[in-house]
N, C-alpha and C positions, 0 to 999 in steps of 0.2 A: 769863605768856605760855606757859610752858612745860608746864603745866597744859590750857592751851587743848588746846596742840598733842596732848598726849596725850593728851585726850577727843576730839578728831576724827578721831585715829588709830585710838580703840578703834571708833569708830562708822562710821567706814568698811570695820573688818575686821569687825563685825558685821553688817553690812547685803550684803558680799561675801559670809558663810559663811551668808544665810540661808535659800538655795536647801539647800546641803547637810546645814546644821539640820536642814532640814523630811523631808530625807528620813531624815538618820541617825534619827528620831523615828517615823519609817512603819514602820507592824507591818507584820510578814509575814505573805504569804497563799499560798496553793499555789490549783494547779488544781483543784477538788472538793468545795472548803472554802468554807464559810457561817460569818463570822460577827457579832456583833453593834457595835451603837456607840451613841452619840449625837451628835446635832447641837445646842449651847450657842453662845448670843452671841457667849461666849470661844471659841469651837473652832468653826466654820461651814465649817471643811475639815477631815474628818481624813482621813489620808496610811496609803495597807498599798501595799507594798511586794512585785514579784515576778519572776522570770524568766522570759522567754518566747523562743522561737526565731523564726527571720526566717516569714514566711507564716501562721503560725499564727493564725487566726480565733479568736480572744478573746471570751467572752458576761460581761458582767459584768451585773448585777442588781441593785437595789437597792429594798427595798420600806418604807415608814414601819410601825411600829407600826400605828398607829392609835388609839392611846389616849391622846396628846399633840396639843400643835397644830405637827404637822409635818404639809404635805400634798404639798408638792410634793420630793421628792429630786429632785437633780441629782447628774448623775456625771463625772467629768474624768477623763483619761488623759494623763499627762506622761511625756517618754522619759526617757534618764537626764540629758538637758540640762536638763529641765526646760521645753521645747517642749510645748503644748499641742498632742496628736495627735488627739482626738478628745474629744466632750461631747455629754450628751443629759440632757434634762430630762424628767419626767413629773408624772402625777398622783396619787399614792400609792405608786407602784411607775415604776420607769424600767427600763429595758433598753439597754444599749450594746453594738453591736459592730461588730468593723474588726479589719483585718489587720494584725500586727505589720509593721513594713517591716523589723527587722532582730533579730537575737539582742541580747540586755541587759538592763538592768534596766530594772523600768518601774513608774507608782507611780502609783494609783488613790485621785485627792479622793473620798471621800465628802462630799456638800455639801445646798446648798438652795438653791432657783430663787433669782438673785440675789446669791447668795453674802457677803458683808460686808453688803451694803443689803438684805438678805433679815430678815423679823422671825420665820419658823418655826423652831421648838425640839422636841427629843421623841427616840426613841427609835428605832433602825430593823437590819434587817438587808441583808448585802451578800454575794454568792456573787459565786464566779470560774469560771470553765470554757473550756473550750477544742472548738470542734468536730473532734468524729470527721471523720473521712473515709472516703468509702465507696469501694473498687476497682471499676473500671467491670468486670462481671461476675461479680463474688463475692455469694452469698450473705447476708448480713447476717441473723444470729438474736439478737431480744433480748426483754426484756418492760419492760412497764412500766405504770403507772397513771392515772386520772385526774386526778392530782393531778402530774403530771410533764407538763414543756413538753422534748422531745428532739428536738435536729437534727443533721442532719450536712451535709457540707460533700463537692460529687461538683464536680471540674472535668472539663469536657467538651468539644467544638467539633463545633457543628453540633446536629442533632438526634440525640433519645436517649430511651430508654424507662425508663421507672419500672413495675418491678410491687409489688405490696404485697398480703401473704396474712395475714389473720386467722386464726393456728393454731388457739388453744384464749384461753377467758375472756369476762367480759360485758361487755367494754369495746371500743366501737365509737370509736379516736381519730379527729380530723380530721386530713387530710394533703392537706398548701400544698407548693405548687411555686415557690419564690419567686428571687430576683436581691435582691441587696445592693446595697443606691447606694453612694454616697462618703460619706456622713454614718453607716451601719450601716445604715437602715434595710430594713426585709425588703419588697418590693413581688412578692405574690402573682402568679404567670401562671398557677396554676394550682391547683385545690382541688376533693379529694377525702370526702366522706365521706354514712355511711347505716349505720345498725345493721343492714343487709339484706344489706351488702355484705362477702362473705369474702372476694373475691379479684379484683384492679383492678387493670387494666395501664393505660397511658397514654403514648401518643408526644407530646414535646414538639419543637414545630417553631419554632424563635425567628428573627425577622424576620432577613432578609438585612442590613440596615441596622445593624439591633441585635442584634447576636451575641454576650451575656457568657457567658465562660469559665465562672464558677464560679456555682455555683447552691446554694442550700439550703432540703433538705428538713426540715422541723416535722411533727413528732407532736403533737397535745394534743388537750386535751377543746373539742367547739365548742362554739361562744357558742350556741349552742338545745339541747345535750346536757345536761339536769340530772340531776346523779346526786344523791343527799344520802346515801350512803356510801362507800367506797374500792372499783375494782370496777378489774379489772387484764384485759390482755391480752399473750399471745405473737403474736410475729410474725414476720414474714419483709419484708426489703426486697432486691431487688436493680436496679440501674442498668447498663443494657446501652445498646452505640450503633454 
């Protein structure tokens, strides 16, 4: 009897510790940082581990290989409770973002549509980032390439203008004017682009009704822009209101 008692002592204190298991076992990851994993039968979640402050807009990533039978990533965000705050799935590649609600730790499943009941296997890679934020009237100079998806993050009330100057380079990006729902997703109000075009202002006038605060603006290459080599641009953005 006494036997019993202490195997369902042990398995109650293991079944208690196995939130805190899962994280003492989560790699760390930083804001900037790419890096790689796999998803196995055995492992259908693996856990990284990171710090983040209250408000701060979070981009995590997540794209399959492609040379295994992994097609769908999925990605989870649990707080330090262990509360699921946020999840998004895709189709070769997924993207998650949402706003921390507080300073702590916070721990990122890399997964598989489905997760336990899921049968995809393979190899993949997972970045973390954090949106910039632009000052309403400051300049903004940066560069970047075809091969880069860059946003930032302008809180505003009311209407507000966006200019955007093509300095120098042969890359013509696309630039969305978008709103974040409550799930992350980015929903376009507004999109810009033309290899003809150096230099685009645009006043955004958002419904009386539906006035969100925060907005974000995407740089990348558009879905009709084919380049078949690396081809870069400088630029200028600034957000006036």
């Amino acid at each position: 009897m006494k036997h019993w008692l202490t195997l369902i002592t042990v398995l109650l204190v293991l079944a208690l510790a196995g939130p805190a298991l899962a994280q003492g076992n989560a790699t760390p990851i930083a804001y900037g940082e790419t890096v790689q994993g796999e998803i196995t039968n055995a492992q259908f979640e693996v856990p990284y581990v990171f710090t983040g402050a209250a408000n701060e807009i979070v981009v995590i990533y997540m794209v399959a290989d492609g040379n295994d039978d992994f097609y769908e990533p999925s990605i989870i965000l649990l707080d330090a409770d262990n509360t699921v705050l946020a999840s998004a799935d895709g189709w070769y590649d997924v993207t998650l973002m949402t706003t921390l609600p507080a300073a702590g730790e916070y721990t990122v499943l890399a997964s598989r549509n489905g997760g336990r009941t899921g049968d995809g296997v393979g190899a993949y890679s997972l970045s973390l980032d954090v949106l910039n934020t632009i000052a309403l009237g400051e300049m903004l100079e940066a560069e970047m390439t075809n091969e880069d998806a860059v946003r930032y993050a302008v809180e505003v009330t009311g209407s507000f203008t966006v200019e955007f100057e093509r300095v120098s380079g042969d890359f013509a990006p696309e630039l969305t004017i978008n709103v974040m729902d409550e799930s992350g997703e980015l929903n376009p109000v507004g999109t810009l682009q033309g290899s003809a075009l150096r230099k685009v202002v645009v006043t955004i006038e958002p419904d009386s009704d539906v006035a969100p605060s925060l907005y974000v603006l995407q740089l990348q290459e558009g879905p009709w822009d084919w380049n078949f080599e690396t081809v870069s641009v400088q630029y200028r953005l600034t957000v006036t209101q």
